[in-house]
C-alpha positions in Angstrom: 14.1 -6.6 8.9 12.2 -5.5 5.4 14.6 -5.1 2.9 14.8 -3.2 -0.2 14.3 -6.2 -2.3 11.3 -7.1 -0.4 9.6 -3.7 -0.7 10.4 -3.8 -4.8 9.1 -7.6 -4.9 5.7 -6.0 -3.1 6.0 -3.3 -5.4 5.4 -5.7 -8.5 3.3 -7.8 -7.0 0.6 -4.8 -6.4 0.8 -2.8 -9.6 -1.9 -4.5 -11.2 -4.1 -4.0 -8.3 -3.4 -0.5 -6.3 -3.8 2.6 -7.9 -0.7 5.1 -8.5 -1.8 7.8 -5.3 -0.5 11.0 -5.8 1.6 13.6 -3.3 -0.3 16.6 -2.6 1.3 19.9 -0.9 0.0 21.0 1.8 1.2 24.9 2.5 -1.2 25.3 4.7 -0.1 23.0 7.7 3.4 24.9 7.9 3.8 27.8 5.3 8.1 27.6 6.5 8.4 23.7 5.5 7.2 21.7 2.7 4.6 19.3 3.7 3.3 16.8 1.1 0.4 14.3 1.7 0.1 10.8 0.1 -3.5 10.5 -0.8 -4.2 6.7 -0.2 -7.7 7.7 0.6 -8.1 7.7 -3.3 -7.6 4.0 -3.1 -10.6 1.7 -4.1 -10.8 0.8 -0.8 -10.6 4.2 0.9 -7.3 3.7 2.6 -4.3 1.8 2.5 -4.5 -1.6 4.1 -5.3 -2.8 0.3 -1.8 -2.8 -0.3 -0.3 -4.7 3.1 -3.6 -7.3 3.0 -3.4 -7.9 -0.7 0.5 -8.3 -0.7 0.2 -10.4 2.3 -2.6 -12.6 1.0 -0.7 -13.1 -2.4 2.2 -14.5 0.0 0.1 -17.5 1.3 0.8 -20.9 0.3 -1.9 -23.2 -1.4 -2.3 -24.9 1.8 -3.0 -21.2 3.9 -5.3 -20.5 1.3 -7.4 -23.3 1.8 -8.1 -22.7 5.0 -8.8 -18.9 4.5 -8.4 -15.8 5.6 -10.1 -13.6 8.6 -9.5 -10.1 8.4 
């Protein structure tokens, strides 16, 4: 089970790399509730698998490295 450590560990481990992506309200989807979009699209890469493939890759041993990744 992820735990809060783990998601603060990945938290520091992508701040050089991912870009702060802003909430964005969205009235228009349900003017009775208030509906806020995360706009990972603004990412470098368009979307937000940067974050889980970068953390993911920066987890890999030496070894794992070596013998590369396939994504």
């Amino acid at each position: 089970m992820l735990t809060l450590d783990q998601v603060y560990h990945a938290a520091y481990v992508l701040k050089d790399v991912i870009r702060e992506t802003e909430l964005i309200s969205a009235p228009q989807v349900n003017p009775e509730s208030e509906i806020y979009l995360k706009t990972e699209n603004l990412q470098i890469t368009g979307s937000f698998k940067i974050r889980g493939a970068y953390y993911k890759i920066s987890q890999l041993s030496d070894e794992e490295k070596a013998k590369g990744v396939i994504a």
